[in-house]
C-alpha positions as CSV (number, residue, x, y, z in Angstrom):
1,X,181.0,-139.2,-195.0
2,X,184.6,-138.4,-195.8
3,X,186.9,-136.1,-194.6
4,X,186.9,-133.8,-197.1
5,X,182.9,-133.1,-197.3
6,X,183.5,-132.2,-193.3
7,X,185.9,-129.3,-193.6
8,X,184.2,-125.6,-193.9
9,X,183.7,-124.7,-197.3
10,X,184.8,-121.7,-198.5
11,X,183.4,-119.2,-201.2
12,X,185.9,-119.2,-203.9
13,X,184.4,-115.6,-204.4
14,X,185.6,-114.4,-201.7
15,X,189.4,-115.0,-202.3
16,X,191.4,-112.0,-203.5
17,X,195.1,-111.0,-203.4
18,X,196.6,-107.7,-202.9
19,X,199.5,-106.2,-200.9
20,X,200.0,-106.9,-197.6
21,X,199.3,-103.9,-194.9
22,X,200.5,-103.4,-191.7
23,X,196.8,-103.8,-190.3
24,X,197.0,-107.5,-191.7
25,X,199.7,-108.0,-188.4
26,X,196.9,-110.0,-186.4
27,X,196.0,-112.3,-189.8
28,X,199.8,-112.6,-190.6
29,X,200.5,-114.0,-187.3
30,X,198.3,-116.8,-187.2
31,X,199.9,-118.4,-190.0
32,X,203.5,-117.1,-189.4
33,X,203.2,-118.8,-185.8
34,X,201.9,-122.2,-186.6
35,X,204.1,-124.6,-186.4
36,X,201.8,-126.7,-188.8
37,X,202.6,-124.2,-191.7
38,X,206.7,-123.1,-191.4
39,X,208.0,-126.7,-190.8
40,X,207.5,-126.6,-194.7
41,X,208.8,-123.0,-194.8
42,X,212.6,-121.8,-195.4
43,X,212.0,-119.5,-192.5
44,X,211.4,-120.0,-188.5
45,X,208.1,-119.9,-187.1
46,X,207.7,-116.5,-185.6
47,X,207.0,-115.5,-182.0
48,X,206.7,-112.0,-181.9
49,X,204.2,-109.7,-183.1
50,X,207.5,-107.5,-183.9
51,X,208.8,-110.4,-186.7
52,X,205.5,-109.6,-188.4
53,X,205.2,-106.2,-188.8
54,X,209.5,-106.5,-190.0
55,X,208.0,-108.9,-192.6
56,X,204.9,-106.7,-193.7
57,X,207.3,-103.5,-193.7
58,X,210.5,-104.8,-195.3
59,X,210.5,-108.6,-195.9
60,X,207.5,-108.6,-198.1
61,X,209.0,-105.8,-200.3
62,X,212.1,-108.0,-201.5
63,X,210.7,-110.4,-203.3
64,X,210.0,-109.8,-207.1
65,X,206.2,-110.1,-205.9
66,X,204.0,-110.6,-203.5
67,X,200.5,-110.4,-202.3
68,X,198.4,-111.6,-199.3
69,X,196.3,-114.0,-200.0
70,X,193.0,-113.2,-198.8
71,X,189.6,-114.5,-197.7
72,X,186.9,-112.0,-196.8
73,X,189.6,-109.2,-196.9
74,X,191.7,-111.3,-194.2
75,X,195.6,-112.5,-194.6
76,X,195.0,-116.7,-195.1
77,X,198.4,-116.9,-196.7
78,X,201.1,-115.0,-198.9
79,X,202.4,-115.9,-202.3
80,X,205.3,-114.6,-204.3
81,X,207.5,-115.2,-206.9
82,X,211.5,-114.8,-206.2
83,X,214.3,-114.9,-208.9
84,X,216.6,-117.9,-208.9
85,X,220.4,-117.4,-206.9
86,X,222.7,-115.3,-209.1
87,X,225.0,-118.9,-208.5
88,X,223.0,-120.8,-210.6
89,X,223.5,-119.9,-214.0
90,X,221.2,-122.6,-215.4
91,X,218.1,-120.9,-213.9
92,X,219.3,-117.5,-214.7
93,X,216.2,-116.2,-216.3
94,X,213.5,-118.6,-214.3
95,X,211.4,-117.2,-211.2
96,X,210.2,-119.5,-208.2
97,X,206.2,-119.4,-207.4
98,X,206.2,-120.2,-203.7
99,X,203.0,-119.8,-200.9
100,X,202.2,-119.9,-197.3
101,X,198.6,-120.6,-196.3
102,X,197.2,-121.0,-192.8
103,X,196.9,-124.4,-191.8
104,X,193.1,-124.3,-191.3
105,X,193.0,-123.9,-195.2
């Protein structure tokens, strides 16, 4: 049997995404935490329940958007889209698509 046909499926009916919310701290965290998912991340692995709910009520918001993504109604991830660096005038009118998901996933 490989690998793959081991892991947990997941009903792709049940994904959604939608703003985060300050009562997705306890979801957020288990991603945000994991040392698994930010060593591929631009920012440090968090270690406070505090760096979460900064995130949910002001880091989230910058970004040009932005939405949990969700299985079951439950932060697995984020994604967003950010505009390029106002220095780099060749990708002046492009957006970057990046995500976060929860190592289990």
């Amino acid at each position: 049997m490989m690998e793959r046909d081991r892991e947990e499926s997941v009903d792709l009916a049940q994904i959604s995404l939608r703003p985060l919310q300050l009562s997705d701290v306890d979801d957020l965290m288990v991603w945000t935490a994991d040392e698994k998912v930010t060593k591929f991340c631009t920012w440090k692995t968090y270690s406070s329940k505090d760096q979460g709910i900064d995130f949910i009520q002001n880091g989230a918001c910058e970004f040009l958007w932005g939405r949990a993504i969700c299985l079951n109604d439950h932060a697995i991830g984020f994604i967003s889209m950010t505009s390029s660096s106002a220095s780099d005038k060749l990708r002046e009118k492009s957006v970057e698509l990046g995500y976060v998901l929860g190592s289990k996933y």
